[in-house]
C-alpha positions in Angstrom: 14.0 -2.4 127.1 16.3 -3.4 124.2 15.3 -0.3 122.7 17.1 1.5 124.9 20.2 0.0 124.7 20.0 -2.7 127.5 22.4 -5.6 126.4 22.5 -7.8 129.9 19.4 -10.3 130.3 20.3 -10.0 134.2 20.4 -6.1 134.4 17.3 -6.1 132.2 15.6 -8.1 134.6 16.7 -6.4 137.5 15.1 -2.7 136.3 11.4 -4.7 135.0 11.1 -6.0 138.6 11.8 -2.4 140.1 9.2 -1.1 137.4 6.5 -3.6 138.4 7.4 -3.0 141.9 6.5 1.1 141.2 3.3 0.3 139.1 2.1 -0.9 142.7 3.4 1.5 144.7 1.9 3.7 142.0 -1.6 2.6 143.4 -1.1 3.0 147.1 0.1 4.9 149.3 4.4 4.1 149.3 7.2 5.5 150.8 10.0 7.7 149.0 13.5 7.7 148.9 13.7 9.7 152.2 11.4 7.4 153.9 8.4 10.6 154.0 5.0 9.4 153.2 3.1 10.6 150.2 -0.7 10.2 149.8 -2.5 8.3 147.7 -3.7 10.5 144.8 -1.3 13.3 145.3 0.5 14.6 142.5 3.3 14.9 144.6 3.2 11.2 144.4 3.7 11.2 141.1 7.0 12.8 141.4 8.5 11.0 144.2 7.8 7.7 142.2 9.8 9.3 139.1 12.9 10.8 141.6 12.8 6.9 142.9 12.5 5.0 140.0 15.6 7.2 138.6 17.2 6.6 142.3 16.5 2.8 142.0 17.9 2.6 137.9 21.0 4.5 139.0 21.9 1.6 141.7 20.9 -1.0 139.9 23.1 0.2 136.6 25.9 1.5 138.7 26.0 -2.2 140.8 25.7 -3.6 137.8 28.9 -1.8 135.6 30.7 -1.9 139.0 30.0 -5.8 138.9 31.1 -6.1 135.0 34.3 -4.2 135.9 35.6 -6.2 138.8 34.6 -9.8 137.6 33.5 -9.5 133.9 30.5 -11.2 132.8 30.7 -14.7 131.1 29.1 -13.4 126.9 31.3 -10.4 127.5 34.4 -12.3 127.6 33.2 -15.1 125.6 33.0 -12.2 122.9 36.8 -10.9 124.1 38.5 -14.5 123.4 36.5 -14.6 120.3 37.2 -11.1 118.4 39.5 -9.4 120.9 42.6 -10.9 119.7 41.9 -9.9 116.1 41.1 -6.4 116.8 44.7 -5.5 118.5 46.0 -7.7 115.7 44.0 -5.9 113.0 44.7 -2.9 114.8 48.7 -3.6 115.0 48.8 -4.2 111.3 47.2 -1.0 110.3 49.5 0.9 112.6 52.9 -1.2 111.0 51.5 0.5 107.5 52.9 3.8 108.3 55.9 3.1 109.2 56.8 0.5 106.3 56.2 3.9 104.6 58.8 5.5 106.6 61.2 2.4 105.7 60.3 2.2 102.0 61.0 5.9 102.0 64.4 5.7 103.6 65.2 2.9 101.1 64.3 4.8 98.1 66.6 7.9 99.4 68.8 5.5 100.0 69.2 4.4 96.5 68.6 7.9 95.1 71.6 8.7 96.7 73.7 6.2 95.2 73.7 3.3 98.5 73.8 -0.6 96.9 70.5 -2.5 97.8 73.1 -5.2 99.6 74.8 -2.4 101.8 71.0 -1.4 102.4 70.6 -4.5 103.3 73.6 -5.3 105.5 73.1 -2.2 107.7 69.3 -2.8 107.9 70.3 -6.3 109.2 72.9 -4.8 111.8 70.4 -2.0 113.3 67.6 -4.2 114.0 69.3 -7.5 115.1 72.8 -5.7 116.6 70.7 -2.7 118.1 67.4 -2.5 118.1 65.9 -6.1 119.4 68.5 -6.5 122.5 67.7 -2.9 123.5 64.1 -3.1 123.3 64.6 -6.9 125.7 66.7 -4.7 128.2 64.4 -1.7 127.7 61.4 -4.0 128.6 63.4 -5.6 131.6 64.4 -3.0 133.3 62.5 1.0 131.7 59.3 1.6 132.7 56.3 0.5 130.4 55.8 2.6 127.8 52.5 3.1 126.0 53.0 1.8 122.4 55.2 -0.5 120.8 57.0 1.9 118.2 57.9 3.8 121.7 59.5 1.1 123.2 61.3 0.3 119.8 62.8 3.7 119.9 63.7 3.5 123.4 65.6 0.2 123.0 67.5 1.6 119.9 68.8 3.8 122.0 69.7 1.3 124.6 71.3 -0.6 122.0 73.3 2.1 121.1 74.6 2.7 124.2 75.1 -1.2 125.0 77.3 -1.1 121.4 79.4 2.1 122.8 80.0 0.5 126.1 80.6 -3.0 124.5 83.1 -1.3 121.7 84.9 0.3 124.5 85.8 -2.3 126.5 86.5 -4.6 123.5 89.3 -2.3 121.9 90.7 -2.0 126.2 91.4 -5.2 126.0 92.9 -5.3 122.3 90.0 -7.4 120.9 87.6 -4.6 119.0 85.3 -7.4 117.0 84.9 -8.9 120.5 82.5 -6.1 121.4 80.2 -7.5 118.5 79.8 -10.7 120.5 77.7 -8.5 123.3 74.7 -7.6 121.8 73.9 -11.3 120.8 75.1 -12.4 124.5 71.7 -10.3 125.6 69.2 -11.8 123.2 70.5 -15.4 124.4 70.3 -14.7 127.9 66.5 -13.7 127.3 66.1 -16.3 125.2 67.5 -19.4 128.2 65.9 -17.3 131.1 62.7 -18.5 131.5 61.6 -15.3 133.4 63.1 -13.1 130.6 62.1 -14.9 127.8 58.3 -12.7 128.0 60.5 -9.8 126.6 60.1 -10.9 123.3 56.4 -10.2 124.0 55.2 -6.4 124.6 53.3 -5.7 126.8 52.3 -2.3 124.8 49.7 -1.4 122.7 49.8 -0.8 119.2 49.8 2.9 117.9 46.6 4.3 116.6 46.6 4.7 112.6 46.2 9.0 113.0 48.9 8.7 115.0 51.1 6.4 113.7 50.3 8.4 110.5 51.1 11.6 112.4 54.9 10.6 113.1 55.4 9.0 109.4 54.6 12.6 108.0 57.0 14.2 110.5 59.6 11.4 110.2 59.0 11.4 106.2 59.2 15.4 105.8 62.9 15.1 107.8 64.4 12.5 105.8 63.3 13.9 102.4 64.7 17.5 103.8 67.8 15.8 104.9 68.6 14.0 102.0 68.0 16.8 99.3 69.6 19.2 101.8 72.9 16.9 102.8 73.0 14.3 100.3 72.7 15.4 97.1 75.7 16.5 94.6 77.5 13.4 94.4 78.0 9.9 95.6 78.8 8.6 99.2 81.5 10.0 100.5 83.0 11.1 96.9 84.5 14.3 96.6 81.2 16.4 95.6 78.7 15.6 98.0 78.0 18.2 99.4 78.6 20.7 96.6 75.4 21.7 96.0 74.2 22.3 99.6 77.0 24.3 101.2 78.3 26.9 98.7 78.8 24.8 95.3 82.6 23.8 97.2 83.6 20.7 95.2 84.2 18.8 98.5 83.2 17.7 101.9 82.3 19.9 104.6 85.4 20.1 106.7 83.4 19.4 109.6 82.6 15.8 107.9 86.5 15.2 107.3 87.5 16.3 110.8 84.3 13.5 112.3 86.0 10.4 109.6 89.4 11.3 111.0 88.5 10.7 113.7 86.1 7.8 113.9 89.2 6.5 111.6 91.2 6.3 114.3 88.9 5.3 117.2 88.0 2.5 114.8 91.8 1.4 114.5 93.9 2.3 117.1 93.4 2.6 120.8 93.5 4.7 122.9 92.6 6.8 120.1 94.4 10.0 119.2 93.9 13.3 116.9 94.9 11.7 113.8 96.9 14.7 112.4 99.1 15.0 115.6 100.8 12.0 116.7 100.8 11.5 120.0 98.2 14.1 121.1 95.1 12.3 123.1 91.5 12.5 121.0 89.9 14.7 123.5 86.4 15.0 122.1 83.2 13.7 121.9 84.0 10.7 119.7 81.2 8.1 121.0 79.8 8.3 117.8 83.1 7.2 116.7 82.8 3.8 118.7 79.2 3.0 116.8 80.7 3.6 113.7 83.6 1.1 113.9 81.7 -1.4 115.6 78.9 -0.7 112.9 81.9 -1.4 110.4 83.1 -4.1 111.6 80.0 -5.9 111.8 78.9 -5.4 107.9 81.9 -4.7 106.3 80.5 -1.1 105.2 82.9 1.8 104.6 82.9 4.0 107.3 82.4 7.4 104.8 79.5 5.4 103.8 78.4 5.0 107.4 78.6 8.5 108.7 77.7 10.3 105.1 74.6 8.3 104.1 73.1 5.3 106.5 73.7 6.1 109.9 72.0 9.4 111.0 68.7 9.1 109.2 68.5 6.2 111.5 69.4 8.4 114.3 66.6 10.8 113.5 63.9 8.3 113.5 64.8 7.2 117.2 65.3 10.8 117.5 61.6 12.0 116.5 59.6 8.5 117.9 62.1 9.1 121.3 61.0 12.5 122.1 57.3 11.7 120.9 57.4 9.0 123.7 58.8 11.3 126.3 55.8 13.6 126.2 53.2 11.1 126.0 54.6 9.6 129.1 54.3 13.4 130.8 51.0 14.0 129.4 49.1 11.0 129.0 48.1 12.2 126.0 49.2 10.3 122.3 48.8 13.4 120.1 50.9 14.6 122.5 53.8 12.7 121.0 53.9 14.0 116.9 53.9 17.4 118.3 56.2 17.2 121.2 58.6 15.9 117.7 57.0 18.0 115.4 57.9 21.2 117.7 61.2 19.7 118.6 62.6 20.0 115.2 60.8 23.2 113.7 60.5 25.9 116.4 63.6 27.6 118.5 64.6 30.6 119.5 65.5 33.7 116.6 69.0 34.3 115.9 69.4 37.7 115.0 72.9 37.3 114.6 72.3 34.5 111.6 69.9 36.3 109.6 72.9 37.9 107.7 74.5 34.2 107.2 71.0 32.6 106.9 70.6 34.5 103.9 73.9 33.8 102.6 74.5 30.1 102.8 71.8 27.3 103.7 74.7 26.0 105.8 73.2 28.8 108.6 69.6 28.6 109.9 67.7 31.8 110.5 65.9 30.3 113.6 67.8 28.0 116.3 65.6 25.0 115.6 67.2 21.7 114.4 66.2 21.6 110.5 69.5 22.5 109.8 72.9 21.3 108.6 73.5 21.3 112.1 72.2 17.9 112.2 74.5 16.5 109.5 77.7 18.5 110.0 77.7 17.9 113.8 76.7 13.7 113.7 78.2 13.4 117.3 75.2 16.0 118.8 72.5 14.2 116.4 73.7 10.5 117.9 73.4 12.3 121.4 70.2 13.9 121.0 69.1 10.2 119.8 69.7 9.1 123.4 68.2 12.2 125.4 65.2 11.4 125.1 64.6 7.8 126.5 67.3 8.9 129.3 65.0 11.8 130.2 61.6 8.9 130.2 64.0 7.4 132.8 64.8 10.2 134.7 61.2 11.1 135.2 60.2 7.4 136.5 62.4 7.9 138.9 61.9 10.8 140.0 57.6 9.8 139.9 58.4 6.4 142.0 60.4 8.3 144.4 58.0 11.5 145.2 54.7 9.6 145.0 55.2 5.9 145.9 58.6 6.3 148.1 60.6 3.6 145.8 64.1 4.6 143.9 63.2 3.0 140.9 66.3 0.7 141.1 65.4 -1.2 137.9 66.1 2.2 135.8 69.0 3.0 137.0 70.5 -0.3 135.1 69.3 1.6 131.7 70.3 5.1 133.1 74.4 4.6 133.8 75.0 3.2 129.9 72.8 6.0 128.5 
């Protein structure tokens, strides 16, 4: 019986005695699965023991698996406390591989492009112990559960943004910016002292597969090296050249880039904040981005042209890319659903007959509406907000599932929904 791929002594058992039991049957006259007699000698005998025997295998291997299912069977999870645990954390430490690409990458752009390993370092610090690790602890509190880890790290980036935004706000309100800073460490301490929070740390999730994990660090990888060459390069953060090279050979900035520092200048110093070039007048834009900014330079003492030209929205499209890969493997079910769910995101759109003049032109125009285009560096306040679309939208479909099939409003999202 081993032979055939029988593992259990007890299910191997079960199926010799139903085979010794047909050898006699085999001999006399015995009754089929329907009850009809056969006679002895028949070849229609013959047949009715095979269609039983199969009957009688087919119970005893369904009751069986049905068994192993609900209560597990004493080698099996003899063999789960023994080698399970280093699987998932084999598996885990392949899938981490990938994306310490993705980060070695970033650093080496980073430096290319003339950043200091210390400011590297200092904003490094800042995003993952000022964003990332209290978003992901209210992300795992309160979103639903997502299936992989670098999902839920996404996710809670963006929370964390959001939480930094709010907490900025109120801060410079009451006339005490750097207070806002005090926030996102007041959340990892409360999870830390609460003993039903302090799981959190702990996910739940399961590590990303390696193809697929692999799958988002070519995406992610492809974007930052287009975004760098395409944005970065002609001079040094911030200086007076750097964008020469990608938008006309102008020896300066993008105006667009000078009008977004003026105005994160002045959210970051004065409040309420106004247009910077007329006194008086009220800043009525989109200037969240603003409020990361200054909080981000208050916290590590990094320039803000620094800030917004170089570190802070290649961050932004990594949450970006993993954030929208997570939204459609929560639709689908599916995890290749995720690389190109991003993949499509950022490559295909709509043509735009109109640009194909300008396209041709100037790289500063795209030919197709998609978003590999300066777009992304020239208009930072619609990259930051397409950072946080995407785990909104995962919210916005829990609810919407809890309410339509189980009858509950999915309360606990709603806690991540108002900040995002």
């Amino acid at each position: 019986m081993a032979a055939v791929g029988f593992r259990c002594p007890a299910q191997e058992n079960e199926l010799l005695r139903a085979l010794a039991s047909f050898t006699r049957e085999f001999t006399s006259e015995f009754d089929c699965t329907d009850g009809a007699q056969a006679p002895k000698g028949n070849g229609l005998a013959t047949l009715c023991v095979i269609h039983r025997l199969l009957f009688e295998i087919s119970v005893v291997w369904g009751d069986h698996g049905t068994k192993r299912r609900a209560m597990g069977s004493a080698p099996s999870q003899r063999a789960e406390a023994l080698t399970g645990g280093s699987r998932r954390t084999g598996s885990a430490i392949r899938g981490w591989v990938p994306a310490g690409a993705v980060a070695a990458l970033l650093v080496f752009l980073w430096i290319q492009f003339g950043v200091p390993v210390g400011t590297i370092a200092r904003f490094g610090a800042y995003v993952v112990l000022g964003l990332a690790i209290p978003g992901t602890l209210l992300w795992r509190a309160f979103g639903p559960q997502l299936r992989f880890r670098a999902e839920e790290y996404a996710a809670g980036t963006a929370v964390g943004y959001a939480v930094e935004v709010l907490a900025r706000i109120g801060a410079s309100a009451l006339g005490v910016p750097r207070l806002g800073l005090v926030v996102p460490l007041c959340v990892v301490a409360v999870f830390a002292v609460v003993p039903a929070l302090r799981s959190r740390f702990r996910s739940a999730a399961d590590p990303m597969p390696v193809p697929v994990a692999s799958a988002y660090a070519g995406i992610t990888g492809t974007v930052l090296i287009w975004f760098a060459y395409a944005c970065f390069r002609g001079g040094a953060a911030g200086g007076g050249a750097g964008m020469a090279d990608a938008f006309g050979g102008l020896a300066m900035p993008d105006k667009d880039v000078v009008f977004v520092l003026a105005f994160t200048a002045d959210v970051a110093h004065r409040w309420p904040p106004e247009m910077g070039y007329v006194l008086g007048s009220p800043l009525d834009y989109h200037w969240f981005l603003a409020a990361h900014l200054a909080a981000a330079h208050d916290a590590t003492g990094i320039e803000l042209s620094t800030l917004l030209v170089r570190l802070a929205l290649p961050v932004m499209l990594i949450v970006l890319v993993v954030g929208t890969g997570a939204l459609a493997v929560r639709l689908s079910g599916r995890p290749w659903s995720g690389p190109l769910a991003a993949f499509l995101t950022l490559v295909v759109g709509e043509p735009l007959i109109t640009g194909l003049t300008s396209a041709a032109d100037s790289p500063r125009y795209a030919a197709f509406g998609n978003l590999l285009a300066a777009i992304l560096y020239l208009s930072p306040t619609l990259t930051f907000s397409m950072a946080l679309f995407a785990p909104l939208a995962i919210l916005v479909v829990d609810i919407v599932r809890r309410t339509t099939a189980r009858g509950e409003p999915g309360m606990r999202s709603w806690v991540l929904i108002l900040p995002l």
